[in-house]
C-alpha positions in Angstrom: 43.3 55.6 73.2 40.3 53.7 74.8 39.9 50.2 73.5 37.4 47.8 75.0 37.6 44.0 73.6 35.8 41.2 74.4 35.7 37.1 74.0 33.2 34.4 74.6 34.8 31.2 75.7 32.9 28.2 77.1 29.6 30.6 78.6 32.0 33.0 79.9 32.1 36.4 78.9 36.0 37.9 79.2 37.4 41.4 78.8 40.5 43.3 77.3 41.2 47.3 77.4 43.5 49.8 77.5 43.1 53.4 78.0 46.4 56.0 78.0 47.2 57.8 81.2 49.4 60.1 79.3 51.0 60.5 76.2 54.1 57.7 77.2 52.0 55.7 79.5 48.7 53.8 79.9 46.5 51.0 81.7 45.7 47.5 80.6 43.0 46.0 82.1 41.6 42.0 81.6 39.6 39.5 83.4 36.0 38.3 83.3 33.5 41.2 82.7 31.9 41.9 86.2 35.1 41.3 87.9 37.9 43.3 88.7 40.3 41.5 86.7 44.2 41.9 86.8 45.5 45.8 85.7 48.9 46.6 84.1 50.5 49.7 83.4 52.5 50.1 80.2 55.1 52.9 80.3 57.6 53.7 77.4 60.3 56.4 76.6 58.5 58.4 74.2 55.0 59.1 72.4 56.1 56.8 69.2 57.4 53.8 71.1 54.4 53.9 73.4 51.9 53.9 70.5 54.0 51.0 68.9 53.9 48.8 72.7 50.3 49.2 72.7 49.3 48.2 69.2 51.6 45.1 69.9 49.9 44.5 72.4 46.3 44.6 70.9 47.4 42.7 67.5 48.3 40.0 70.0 45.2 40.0 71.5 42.8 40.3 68.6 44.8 37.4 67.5 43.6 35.2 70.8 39.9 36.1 69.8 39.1 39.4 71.1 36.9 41.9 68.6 35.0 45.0 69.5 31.3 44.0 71.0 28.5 43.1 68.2 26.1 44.7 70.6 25.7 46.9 73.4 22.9 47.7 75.6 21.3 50.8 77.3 21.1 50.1 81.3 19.3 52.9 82.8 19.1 53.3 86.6 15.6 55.4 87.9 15.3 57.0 91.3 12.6 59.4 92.4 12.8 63.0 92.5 9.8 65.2 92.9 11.5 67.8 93.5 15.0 68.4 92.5 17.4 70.1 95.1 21.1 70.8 94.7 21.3 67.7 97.0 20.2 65.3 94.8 21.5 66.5 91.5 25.0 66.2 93.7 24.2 62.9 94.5 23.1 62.3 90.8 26.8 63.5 89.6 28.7 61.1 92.7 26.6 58.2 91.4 27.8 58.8 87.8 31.3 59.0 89.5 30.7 55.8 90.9 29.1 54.0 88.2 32.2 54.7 85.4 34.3 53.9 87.8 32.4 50.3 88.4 31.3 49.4 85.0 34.9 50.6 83.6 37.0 48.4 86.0 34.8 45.3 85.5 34.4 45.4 81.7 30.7 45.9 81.9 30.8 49.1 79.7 31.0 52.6 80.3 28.8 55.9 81.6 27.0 57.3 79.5 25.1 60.2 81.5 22.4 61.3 83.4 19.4 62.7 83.7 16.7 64.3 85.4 12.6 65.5 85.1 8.9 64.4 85.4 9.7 63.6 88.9 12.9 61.4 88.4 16.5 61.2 87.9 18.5 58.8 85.9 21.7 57.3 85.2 22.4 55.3 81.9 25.4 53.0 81.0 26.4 51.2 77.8 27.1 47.5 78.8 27.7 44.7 77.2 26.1 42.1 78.8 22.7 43.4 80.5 21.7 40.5 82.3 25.2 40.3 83.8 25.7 44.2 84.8 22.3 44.6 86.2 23.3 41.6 88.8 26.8 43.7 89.4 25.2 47.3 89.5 22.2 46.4 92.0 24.9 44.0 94.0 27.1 47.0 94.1 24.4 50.0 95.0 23.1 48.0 97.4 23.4 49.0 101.2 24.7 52.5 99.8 23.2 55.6 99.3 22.5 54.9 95.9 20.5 51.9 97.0 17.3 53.4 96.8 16.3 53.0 92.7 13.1 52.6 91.6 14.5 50.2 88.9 17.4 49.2 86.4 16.2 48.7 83.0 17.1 48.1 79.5 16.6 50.3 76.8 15.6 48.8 73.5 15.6 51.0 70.3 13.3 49.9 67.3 15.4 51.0 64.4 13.0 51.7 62.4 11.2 54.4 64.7 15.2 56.1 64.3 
């Protein structure tokens, strides 16, 4: 199970989730979303008592506050690609790598995929809070290999073009 909660408390923006490792065991991860935060893993005997630990666990933290995000954004990440070698779409893939790694340690969000054509490759992530994982993301890509975008921006969807 993969549960990300969240809680605004005076202008800060905090984080909650768990995700299972295997069937008796799992990850909980906390802090302030951009940050690493504190991780804990949660082990039990069996399948059944595990499940119970964990929903324990979030019924006491829904209880501090935390609920599932009102909104989410699209933060897509352009680099140039005239012409697309095996190269880059191997770099595309270690970027995406890279990226769900980042934004699911820090609370930002997750990966959502990747893309490529008309000269360009992308990668796009569900986050949160824009303004705060575009600071992260371009902090974190920069002086890498994945340094070189041509820009990280937000995708807005008018409803009523759906």
């Amino acid at each position: 199970m993969l549960l990300k909660l969240y809680k605004k408390q005076d202008g800060i923006l905090y984080y909650w989730q768990t995700w299972d490792k295997n069937p008796k065991s799992g990850f909980i991860n906390w802090g302030i979303v951009g940050e690493k935060g504190t991780r804990e893993i949660i082990r039990a005997k069996n399948k059944l008592e595990f499940e119970l630990l964990i929903q324990a666990t979030i019924n006491k933290i829904r209880e501090k506050g935390f609920t599932e995000p009102v909104t989410e954004n699209i933060l897509v990440i352009e680099y140039a690609a005239e012409n697309m070698t095996v190269n880059k779409l191997k770099k595309l893939h270690r970027l995406g790598d890279h990226l769900a790694y980042l934004v699911g340690y820090t609370g930002l969000g997750a990966f959502d995929g990747n893309g490529y054509g008309f000269g360009k490759m992308d990668v796009s992530v569900t986050v949160v809070d824009f303004e705060i994982a575009k600071r992260v993301i371009a902090a974190d890509l920069e002086d890498t290999t994945f340094g070189n975008y041509l820009s990280i921006t937000k995708v807005d969807f008018d409803e009523d073009e759906v």
